[in-house]
N, C-alpha and C positions, 0 to 999 in steps of 0.2 A: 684695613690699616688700623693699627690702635693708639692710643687715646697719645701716647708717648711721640711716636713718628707722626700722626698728623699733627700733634704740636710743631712741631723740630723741622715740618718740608712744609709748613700751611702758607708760607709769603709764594713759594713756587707755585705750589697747587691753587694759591687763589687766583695768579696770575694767571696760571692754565685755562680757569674755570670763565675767567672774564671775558678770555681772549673768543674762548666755544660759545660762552651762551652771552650773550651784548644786553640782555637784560638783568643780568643781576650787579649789583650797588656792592660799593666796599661797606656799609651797612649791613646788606644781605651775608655778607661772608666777614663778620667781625667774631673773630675764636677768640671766645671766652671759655677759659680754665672749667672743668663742670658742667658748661651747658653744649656738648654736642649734639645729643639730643635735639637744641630748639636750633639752632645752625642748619642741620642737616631739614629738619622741618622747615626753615626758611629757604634752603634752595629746592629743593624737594615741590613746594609752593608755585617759583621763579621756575622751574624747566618742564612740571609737570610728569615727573618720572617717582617713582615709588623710594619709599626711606632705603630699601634695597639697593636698589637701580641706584640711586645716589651713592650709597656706601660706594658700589662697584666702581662708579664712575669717577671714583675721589682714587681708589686704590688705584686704578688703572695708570692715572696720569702720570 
């Protein structure tokens, strides 16, 4: 997903992401413009799945 569309679906997909994994914080998943990168490394952290394994798992939803 790039940087455009995960802006534009990121309230669905956070919803998604909270509903799967019961430990990550509207904190953990706060999209700021620029810092993907540290987002994806904060959930990445929270599920214990690789910067990859995250991308995939964002695209999928």
């Amino acid at each position: 997903m790039n940087t455009t569309s995960l802006k534009g679906k990121w309230n669905e997909v956070k919803g998604k992401l909270k509903q799967e994994y019961a430990d990550l914080t509207d904190d953990d998943l706060l999209y700021v413009e620029g810092k993907e990168d540290e987002l994806y490394g904060r959930i990445q952290q929270k599920v214990g799945k690789s910067k990859d394994e995250v991308k995939k798992m964002i695209d999928d939803l």
